[in-house]
C-alpha positions in Angstrom: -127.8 -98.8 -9.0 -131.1 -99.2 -9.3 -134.3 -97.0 -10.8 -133.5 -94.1 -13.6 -133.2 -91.2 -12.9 -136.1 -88.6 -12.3 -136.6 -85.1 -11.6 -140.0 -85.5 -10.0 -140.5 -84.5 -6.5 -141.2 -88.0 -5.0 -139.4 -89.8 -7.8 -137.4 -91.8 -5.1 -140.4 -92.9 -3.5 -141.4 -95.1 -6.5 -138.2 -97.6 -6.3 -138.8 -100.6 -4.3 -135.5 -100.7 -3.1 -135.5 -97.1 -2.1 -139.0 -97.9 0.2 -137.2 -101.0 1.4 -134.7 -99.0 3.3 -136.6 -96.2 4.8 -138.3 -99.3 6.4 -135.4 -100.3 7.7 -134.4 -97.1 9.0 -138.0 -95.3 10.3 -138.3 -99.1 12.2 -135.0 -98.7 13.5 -134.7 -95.2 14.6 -138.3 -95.7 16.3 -136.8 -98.9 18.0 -134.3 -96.5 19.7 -136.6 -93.4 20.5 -138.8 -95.3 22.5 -135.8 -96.9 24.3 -134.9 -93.4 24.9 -138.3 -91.9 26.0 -138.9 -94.9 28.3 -134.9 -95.0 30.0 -134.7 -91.4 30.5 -138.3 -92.0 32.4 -137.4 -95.0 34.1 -133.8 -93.7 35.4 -134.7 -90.7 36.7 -138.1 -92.6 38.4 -135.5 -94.2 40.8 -132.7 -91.5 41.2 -134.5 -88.1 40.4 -131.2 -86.6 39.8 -130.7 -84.9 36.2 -126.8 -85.9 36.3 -128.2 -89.4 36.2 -129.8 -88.3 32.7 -126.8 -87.7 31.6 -125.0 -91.1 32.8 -127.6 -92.7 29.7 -125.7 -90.8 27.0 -122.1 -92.1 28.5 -123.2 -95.5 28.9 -123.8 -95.2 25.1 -120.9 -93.1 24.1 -118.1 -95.5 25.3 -119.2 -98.6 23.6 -120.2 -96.5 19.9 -116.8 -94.1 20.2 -115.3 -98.1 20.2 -116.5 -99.6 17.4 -117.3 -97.2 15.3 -114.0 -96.4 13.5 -113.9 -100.8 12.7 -117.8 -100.4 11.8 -117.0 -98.1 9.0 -114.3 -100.9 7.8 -116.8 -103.8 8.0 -119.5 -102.1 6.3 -116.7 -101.2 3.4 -115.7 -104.7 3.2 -118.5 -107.0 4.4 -122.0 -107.6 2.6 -124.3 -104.7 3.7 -127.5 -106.1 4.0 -126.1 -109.5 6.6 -124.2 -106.8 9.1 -127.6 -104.3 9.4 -129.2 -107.6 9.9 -127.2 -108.3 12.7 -127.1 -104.9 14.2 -130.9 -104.7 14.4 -130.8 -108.4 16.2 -128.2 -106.6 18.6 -130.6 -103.4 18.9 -133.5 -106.2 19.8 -131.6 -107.6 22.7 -131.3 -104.0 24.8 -134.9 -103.6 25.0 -135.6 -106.9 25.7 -133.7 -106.6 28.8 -134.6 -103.6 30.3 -138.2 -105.0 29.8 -137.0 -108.5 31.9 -135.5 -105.2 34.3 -138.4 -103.0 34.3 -141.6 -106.0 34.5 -139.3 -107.2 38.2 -138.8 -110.8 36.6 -135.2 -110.2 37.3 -135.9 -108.6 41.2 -134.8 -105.3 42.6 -133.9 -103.0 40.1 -130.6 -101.5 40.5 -130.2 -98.7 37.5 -126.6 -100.0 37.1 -128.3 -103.0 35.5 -129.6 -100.6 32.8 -126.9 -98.8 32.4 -125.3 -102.1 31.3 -128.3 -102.9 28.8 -127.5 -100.1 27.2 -124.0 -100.7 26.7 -125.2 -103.2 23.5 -127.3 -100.6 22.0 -124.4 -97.9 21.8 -122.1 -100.9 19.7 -124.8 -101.9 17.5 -125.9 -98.4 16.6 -122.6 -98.0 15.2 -123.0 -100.3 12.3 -126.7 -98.7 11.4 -125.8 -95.3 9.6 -122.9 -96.5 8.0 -124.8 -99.8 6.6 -128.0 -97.2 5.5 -125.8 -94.3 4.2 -123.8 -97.2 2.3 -127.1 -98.3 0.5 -128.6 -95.5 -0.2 -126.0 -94.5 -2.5 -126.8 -97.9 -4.3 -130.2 -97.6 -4.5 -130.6 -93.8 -5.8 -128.7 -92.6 -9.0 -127.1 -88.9 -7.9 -129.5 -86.8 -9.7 -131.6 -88.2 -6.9 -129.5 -87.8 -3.8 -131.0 -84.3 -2.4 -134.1 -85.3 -2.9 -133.8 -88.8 -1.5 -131.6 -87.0 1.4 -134.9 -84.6 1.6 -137.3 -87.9 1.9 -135.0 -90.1 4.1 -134.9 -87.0 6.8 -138.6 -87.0 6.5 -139.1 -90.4 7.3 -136.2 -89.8 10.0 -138.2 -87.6 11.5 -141.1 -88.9 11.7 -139.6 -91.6 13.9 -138.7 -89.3 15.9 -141.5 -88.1 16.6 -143.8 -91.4 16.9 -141.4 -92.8 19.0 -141.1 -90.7 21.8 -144.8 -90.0 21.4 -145.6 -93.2 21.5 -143.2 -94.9 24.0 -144.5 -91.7 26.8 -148.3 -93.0 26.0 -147.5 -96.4 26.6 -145.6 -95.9 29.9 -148.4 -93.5 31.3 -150.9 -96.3 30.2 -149.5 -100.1 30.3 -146.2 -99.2 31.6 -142.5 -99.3 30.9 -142.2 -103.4 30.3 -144.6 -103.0 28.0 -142.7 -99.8 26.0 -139.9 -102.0 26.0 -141.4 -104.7 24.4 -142.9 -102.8 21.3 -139.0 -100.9 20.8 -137.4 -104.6 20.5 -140.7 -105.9 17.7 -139.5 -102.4 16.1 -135.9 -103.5 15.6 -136.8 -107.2 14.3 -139.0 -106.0 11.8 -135.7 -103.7 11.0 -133.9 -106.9 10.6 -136.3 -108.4 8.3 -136.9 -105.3 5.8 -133.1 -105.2 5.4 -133.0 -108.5 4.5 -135.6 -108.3 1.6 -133.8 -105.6 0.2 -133.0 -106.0 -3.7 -130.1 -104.2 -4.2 -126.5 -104.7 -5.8 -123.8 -104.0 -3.6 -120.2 -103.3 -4.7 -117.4 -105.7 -5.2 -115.1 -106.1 -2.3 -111.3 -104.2 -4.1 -110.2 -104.0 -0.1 -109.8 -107.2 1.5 -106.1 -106.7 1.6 -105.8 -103.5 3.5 -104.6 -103.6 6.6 -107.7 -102.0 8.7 -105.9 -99.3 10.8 -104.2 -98.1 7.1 -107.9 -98.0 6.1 -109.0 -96.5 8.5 -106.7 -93.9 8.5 -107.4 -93.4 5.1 -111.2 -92.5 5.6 -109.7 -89.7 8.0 -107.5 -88.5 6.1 -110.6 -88.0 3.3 -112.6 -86.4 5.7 -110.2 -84.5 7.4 -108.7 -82.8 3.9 -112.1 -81.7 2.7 -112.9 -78.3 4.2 -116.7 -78.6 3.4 -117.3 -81.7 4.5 -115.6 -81.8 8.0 -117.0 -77.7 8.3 -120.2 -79.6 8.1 -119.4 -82.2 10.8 -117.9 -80.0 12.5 -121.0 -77.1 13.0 -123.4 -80.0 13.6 -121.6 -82.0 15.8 -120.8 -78.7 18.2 -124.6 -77.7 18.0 -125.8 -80.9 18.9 -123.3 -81.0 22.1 -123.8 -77.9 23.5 -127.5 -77.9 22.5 -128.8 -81.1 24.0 -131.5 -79.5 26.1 -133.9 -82.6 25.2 -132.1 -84.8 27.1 -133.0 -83.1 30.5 -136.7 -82.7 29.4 -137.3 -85.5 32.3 -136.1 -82.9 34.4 -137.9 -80.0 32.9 -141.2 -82.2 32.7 -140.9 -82.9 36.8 -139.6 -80.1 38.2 -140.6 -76.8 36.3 -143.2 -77.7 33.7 -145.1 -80.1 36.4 -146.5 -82.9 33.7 -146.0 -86.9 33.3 -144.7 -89.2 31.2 -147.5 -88.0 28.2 -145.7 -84.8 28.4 -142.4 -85.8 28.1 -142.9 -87.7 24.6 -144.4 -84.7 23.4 -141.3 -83.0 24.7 -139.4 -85.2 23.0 -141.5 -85.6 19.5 -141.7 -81.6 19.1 -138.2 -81.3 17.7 -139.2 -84.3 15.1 -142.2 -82.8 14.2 -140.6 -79.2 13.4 -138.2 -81.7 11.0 -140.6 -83.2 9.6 -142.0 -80.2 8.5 -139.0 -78.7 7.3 -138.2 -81.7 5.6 -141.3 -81.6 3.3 -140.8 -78.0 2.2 -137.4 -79.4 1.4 -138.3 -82.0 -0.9 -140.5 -79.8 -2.9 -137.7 -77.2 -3.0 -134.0 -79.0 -2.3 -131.2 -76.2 -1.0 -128.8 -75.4 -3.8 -127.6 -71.7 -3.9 -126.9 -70.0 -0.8 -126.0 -73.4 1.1 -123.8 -72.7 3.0 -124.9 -69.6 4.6 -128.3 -71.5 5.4 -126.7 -74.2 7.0 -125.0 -71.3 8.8 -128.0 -69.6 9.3 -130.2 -73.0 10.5 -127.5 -73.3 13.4 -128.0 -69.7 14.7 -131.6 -70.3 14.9 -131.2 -73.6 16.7 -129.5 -72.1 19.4 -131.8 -68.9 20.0 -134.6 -71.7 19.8 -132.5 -73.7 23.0 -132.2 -70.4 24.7 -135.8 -69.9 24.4 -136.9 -73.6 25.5 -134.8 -73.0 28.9 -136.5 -69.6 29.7 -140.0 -70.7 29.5 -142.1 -72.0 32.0 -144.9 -72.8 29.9 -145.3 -76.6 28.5 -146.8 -76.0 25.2 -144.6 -72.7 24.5 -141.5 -74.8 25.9 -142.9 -77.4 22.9 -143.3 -74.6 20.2 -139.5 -73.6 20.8 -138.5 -77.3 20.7 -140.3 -77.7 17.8 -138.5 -74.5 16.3 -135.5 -76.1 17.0 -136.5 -78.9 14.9 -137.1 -77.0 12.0 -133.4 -75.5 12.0 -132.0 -78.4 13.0 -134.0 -80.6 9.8 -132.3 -77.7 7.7 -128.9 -79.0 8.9 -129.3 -82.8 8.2 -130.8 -82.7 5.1 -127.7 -80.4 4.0 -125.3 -82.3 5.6 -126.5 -85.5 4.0 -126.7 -84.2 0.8 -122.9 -83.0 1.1 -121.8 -86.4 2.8 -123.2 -88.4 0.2 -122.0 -86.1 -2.8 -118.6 -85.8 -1.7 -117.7 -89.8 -0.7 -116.4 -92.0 -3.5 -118.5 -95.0 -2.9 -115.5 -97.7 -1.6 -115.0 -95.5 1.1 -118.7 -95.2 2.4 -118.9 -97.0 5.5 -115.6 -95.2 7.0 -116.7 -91.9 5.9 -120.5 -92.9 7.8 -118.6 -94.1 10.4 -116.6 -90.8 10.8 -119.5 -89.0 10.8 -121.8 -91.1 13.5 -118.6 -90.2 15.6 -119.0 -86.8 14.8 -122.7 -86.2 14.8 -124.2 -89.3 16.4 -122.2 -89.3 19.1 -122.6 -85.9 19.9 -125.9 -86.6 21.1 -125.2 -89.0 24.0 -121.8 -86.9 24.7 -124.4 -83.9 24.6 -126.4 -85.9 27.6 -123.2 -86.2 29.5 -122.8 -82.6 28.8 -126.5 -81.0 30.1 -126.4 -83.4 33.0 -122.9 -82.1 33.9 -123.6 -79.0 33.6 -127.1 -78.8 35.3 -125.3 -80.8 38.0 -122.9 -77.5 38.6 -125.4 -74.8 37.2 -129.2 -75.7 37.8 -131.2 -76.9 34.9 -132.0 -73.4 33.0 -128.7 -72.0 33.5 -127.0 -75.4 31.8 -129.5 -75.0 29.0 -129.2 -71.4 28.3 -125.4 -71.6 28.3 -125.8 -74.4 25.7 -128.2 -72.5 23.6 -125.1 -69.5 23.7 -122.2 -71.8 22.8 -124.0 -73.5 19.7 -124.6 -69.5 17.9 -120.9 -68.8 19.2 -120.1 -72.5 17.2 -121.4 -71.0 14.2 -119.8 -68.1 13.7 -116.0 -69.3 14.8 -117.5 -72.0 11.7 -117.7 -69.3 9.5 -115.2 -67.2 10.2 -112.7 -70.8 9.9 -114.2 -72.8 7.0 -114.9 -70.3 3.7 -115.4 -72.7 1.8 -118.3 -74.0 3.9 -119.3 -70.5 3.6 -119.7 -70.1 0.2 -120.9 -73.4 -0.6 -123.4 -73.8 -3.6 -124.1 -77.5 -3.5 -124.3 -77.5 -7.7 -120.1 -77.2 -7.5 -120.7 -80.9 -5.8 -122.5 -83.0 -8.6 
């Protein structure tokens, strides 16, 4: 590992390698929110029907719920730095062709043709938390995980907010070719901050292993560690039942009455609320009383949904997304910190890989989810009902995982 070991606030921030990889991972995660922003516009452009919204999270689901389990393997076996090269090549390609969709070069648009873009992006993404989770470990010493988990949600965050904001300015102004275009530059630069990372990666001691075995064995870590998978768990279910952002195109046209401007300030308020959580955070990391704030963040989260799919106001619809943000920048930076203080390093990239299935996933299954169920139930009916399950989620969470419960994350170092 590299850089000793400091207690200062932003003591992460002064190792190279550290900066390195939240380069790679604000270009990356910016790459993929403008994607977002400018897909969910451009779908729902030519079929105005929210259950097509939803279609965009599947069309990603199948393809990561694929690789994933073998991307954790790879990443555990396989020099780090060459396969999140590769992955952000692969991210390059999707926007690349939706911009050869959107710009006509390629004639009528049929939306099955983006659909199928978008298959790529939902395989590739499987390699990128693993391959960053897998290096952070290697560039911080422990003392420094919290806090580096505190800085890399900020700078999480923040892409999620420039890149929605950005990639709904863009389509309102130059249009959606042109959004495209800046989310594929995004992911190349990705590609080429990875490869100037310095950083020492861990001898290979599995070559051997058959990969279901190891596999398995990554499970069976997970699944036999009650804080841990308590902590997949509770996000995973919040996220699913709480993924009101993915109808906001919905919201924007039919209820809120705004363009494509609005929507990336739909979609950036949730970021921003993280992003400001995540600061106070790295001042003052969570230690006592984890669990029950973890507990607590989820509770708020869902009120926060509830309250988005009430109002009929666009800027008090953005205050309780961004309230939403603010719990839900509680629940990563605690889950990080536990994921990261709980995996023995060979087993990194499975463990990642377990939990993009569990949490990453859950966002595009959450799509699936809202579209369904606006589909059956009308957009603020679908939302509301979310908002309802995700509280319910927390306290079945707390009643089944004590451990969770209790959890002081000092018993972890």
């Amino acid at each position: 590992m590299s850089g000793p070991a400091d207690d200062g606030r932003l003591a992460p921030l002064r190792n190279e390698a550290f900066r390195g990889l939240m380069a790679y991972r604000i270009c990356t995660i910016m790459s993929y929110q403008i994607v977002a922003v400018t897909v969910g516009w451009h779908v729902y452009e030519l079929t105005r029907n929210p259950w097509m919204l939803g279609l965009i999270g599947l069309a990603e689901l199948i393809p990561y719920f694929c690789v994933a389990p073998f991307a954790g393997y790879l990443v555990d076996h396989l020099p780090r730095r060459k396969l999140g090269m590769v992955a952000c090549i692969g991210l390059a390609l999707t926007p690349i062709a939706l911009a050869l969709i959107a710009s006509g070069v390629l004639g009528q648009v049929r939306v099955g043709w983006i659909y199928a873009a978008l298959v790529l992006t939902g395989a590739v993404r499987a390699f990128l938390g693993p391959v960053y989770n897998a290096l952070f470990a290697r560039v911080l010493p422990r003392p420094q995980f919290a806090r580096g988990a505190s800085l890399g949600s900020i700078v999480f965050q923040s892409a999620m907010v420039l890149g929605p904001a950005i990639g709904g300015v863009i389509v309102g102004a130059a249009g959606m070719w042109v959004a495209y275009a800046l989310a594929a530059a995004f992911a190349l630069v990705a590609a080429f901050a990875i490869r100037r990372l310095r950083v020492t990666e861990p001898a290979i001691t599995l070559q051997g292993a058959p990969i279901f075995s190891s596999i398995a064995e990554g499970a069976r870590f997970v699944f036999s560690n009650q804080i841990l998978l308590g902590a997949l768990a509770l996000d995973m279910f919040a996220v699913l039942f709480g993924g009101a952002i993915s109808l906001a195109p919905a919201f924007i046209r039919e209820i809120l009455h705004y363009g494509p401007e609005g929507l990336g300030i739909l979609r950036s308020a949730p970021a921003l609320g993280a992003v400001a959580m995540g600061v106070l955070l790295a001042r003052s990391p969570p230690t006592r009383h984890a669990g029950r704030i973890l507990l607590a963040a989820v509770v708020g989260f869902g009120l926060s949904i509830i309250g988005f799919g009430l109002s009929t106001s666009f800027w008090l619809s953005a205050v309780f997304l961004l309230l939403s943000g603010m719990c839900d920048g509680v629940s990563v930076v605690l889950r990080s910190t536990i994921l990261q203080l709980s995996t023995p390093d060979e087993m990194r990239g499975r463990v990642s890989s377990i939990n993009g299935l569990f949490v990453g996933s859950s966002n595009e299954l959450g799509a699936f989810y809202a579209g369904s169920m606006a589909r059956l139930l009308g957009l603020v009916p679908a939302v509301v009902l979310g908002g309802c399950v995700t509280m319910t989620v927390a306290a079945v969470t707390a009643w089944r995982a004590p451990k969770l419960r209790r959890l002081d994350l000092r018993e972890l170092h």
